[in-house]
Biotite code that builds the C-alpha atoms (Angstrom):
import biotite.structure as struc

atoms = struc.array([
    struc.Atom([-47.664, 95.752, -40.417], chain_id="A", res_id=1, res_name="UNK", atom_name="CA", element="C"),
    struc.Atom([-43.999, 95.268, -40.494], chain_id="A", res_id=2, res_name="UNK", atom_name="CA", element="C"),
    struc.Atom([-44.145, 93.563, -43.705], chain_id="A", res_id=3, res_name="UNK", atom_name="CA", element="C"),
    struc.Atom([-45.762, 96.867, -45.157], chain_id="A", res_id=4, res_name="UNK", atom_name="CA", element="C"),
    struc.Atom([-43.305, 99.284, -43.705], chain_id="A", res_id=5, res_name="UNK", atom_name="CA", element="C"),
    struc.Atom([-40.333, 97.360, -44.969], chain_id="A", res_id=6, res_name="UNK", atom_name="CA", element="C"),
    struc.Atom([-42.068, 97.173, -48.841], chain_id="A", res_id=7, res_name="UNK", atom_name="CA", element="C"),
    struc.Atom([-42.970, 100.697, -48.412], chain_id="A", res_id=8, res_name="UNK", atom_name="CA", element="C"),
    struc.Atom([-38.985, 101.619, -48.241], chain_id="A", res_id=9, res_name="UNK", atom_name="CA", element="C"),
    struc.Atom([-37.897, 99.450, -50.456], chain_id="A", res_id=10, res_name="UNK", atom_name="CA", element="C"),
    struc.Atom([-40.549, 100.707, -53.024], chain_id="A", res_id=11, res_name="UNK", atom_name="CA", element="C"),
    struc.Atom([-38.985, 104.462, -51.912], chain_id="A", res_id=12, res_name="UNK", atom_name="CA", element="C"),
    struc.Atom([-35.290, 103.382, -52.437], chain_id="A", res_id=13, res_name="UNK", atom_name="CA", element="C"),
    struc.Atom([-35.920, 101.927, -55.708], chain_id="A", res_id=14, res_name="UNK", atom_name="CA", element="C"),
    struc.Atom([-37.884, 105.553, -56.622], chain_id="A", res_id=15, res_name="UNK", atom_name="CA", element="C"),
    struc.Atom([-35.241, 107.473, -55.435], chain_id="A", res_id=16, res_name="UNK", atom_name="CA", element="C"),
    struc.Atom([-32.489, 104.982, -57.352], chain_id="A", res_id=17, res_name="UNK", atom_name="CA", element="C"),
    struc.Atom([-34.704, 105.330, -60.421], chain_id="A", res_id=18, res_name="UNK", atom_name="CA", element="C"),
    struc.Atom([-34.651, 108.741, -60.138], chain_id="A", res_id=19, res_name="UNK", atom_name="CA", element="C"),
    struc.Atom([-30.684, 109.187, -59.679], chain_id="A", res_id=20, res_name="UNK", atom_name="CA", element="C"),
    struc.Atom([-30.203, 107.765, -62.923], chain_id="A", res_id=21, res_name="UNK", atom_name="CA", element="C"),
    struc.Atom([-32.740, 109.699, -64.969], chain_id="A", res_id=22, res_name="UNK", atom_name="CA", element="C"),
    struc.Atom([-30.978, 113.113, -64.338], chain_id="A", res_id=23, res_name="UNK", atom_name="CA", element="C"),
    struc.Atom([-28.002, 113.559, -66.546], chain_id="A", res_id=24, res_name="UNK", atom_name="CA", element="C"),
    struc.Atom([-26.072, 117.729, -66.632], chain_id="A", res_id=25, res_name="UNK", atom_name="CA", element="C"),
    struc.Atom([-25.119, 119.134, -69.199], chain_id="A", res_id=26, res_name="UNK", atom_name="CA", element="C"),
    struc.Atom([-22.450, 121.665, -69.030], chain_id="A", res_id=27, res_name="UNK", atom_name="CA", element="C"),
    struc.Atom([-22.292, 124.733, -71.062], chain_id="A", res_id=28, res_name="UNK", atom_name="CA", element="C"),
    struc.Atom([-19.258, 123.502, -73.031], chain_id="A", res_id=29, res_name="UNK", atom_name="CA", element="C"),
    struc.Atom([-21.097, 120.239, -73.959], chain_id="A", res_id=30, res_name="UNK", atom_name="CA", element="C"),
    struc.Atom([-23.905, 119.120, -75.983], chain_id="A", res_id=31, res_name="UNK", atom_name="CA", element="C"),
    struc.Atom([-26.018, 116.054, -75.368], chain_id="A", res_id=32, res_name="UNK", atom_name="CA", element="C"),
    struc.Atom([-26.396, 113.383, -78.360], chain_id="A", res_id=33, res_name="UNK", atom_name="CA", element="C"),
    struc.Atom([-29.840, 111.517, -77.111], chain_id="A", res_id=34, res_name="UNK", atom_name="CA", element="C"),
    struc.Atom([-30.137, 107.903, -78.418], chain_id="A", res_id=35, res_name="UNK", atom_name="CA", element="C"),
    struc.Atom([-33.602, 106.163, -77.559], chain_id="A", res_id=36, res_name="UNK", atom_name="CA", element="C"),
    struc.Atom([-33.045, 102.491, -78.660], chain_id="A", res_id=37, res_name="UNK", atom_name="CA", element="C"),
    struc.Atom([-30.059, 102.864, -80.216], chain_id="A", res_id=38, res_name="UNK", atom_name="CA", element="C"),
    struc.Atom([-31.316, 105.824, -82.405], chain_id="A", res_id=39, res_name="UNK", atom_name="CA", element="C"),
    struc.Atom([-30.739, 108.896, -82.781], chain_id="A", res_id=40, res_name="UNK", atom_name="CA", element="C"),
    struc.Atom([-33.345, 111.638, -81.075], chain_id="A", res_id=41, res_name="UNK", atom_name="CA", element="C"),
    struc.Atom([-31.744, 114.787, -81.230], chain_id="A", res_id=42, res_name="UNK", atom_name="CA", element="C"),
    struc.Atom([-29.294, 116.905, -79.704], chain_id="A", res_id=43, res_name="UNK", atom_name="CA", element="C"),
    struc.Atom([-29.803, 118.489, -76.190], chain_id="A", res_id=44, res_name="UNK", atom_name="CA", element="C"),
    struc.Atom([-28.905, 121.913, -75.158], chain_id="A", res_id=45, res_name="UNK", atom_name="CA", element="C"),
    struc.Atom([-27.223, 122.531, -72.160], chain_id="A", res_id=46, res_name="UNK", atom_name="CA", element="C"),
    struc.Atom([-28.734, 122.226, -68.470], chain_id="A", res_id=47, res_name="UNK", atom_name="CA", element="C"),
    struc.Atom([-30.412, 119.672, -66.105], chain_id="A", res_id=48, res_name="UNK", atom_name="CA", element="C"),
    struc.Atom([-32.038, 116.774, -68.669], chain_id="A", res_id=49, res_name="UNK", atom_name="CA", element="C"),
    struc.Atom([-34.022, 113.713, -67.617], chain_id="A", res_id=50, res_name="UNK", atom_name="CA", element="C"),
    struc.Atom([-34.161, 110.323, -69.701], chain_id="A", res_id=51, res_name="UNK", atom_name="CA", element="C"),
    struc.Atom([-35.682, 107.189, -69.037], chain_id="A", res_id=52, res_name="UNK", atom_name="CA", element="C"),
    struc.Atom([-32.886, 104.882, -67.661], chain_id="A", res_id=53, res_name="UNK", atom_name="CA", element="C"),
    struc.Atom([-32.893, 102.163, -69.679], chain_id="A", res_id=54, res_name="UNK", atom_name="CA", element="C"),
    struc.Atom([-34.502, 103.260, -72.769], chain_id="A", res_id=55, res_name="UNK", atom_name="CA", element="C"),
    struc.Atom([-32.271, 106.254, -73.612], chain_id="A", res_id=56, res_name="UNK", atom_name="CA", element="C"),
    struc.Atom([-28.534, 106.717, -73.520], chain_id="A", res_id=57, res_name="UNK", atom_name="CA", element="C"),
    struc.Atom([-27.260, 110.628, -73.807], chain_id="A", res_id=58, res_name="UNK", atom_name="CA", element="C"),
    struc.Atom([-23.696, 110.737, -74.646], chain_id="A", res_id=59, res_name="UNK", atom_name="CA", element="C"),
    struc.Atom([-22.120, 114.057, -74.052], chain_id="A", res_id=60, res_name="UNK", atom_name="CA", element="C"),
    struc.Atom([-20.176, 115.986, -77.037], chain_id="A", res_id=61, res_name="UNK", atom_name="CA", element="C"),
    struc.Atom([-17.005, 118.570, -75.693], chain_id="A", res_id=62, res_name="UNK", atom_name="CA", element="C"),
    struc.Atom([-17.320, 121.540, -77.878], chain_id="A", res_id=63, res_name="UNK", atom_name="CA", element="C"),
    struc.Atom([-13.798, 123.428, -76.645], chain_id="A", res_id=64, res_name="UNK", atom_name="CA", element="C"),
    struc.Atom([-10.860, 123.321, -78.891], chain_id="A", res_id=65, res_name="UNK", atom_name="CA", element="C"),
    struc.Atom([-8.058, 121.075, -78.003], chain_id="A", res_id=66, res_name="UNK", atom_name="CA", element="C"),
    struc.Atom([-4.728, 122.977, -78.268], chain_id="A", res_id=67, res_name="UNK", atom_name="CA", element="C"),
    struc.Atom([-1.730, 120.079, -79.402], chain_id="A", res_id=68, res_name="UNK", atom_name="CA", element="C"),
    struc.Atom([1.154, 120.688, -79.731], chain_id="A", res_id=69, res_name="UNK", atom_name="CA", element="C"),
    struc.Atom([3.346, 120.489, -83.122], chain_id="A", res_id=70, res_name="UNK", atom_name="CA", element="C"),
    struc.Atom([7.260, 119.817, -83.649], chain_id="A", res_id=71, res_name="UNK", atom_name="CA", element="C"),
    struc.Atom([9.172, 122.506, -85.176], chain_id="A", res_id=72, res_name="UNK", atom_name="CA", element="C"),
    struc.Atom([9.700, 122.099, -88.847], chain_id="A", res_id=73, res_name="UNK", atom_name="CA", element="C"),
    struc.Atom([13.058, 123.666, -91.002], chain_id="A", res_id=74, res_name="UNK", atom_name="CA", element="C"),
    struc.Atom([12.229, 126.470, -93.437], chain_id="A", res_id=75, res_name="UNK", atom_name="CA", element="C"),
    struc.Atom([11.104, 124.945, -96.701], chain_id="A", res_id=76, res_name="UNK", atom_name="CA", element="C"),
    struc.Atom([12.293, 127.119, -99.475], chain_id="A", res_id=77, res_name="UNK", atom_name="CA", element="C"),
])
């Protein structure tokens, strides 16, 4: 009985673990590049997205503009 108990949690910790690494966010800002193998699925919208943990990797894509800034330059005439 023990024995079933203790392979009942571990079965629910591994679910639970599983599940912790098939949600990936997506914030508004960002887009999600979905690779499934290695290639390429599609993009994915902002919001709460699931993947299968091994099989697919999302990589997220910043859309806001990055300000640098730029030495002054003399007046070419």
């Amino acid at each position: 009985m023990t024995t079933l108990i203790i392979v009942l949690v571990v079965l629910v910790v591994l679910v639970l673990i599983g599940l912790a690494m098939a949600i990936r966010i997506v914030r508004q800002y960002e887009r999600g590049v979905l690779f499934r193998f290695g290639r390429l699925v599609g993009p994915r919208a902002p919001g709460l997205r699931f993947i299968v943990p091994v099989v697919d990797v999302l990589h997220r894509v910043s859309l806001r503009i990055v300000t640098m800034p730029i030495q002054s330059q003399g007046i070419i005439t």
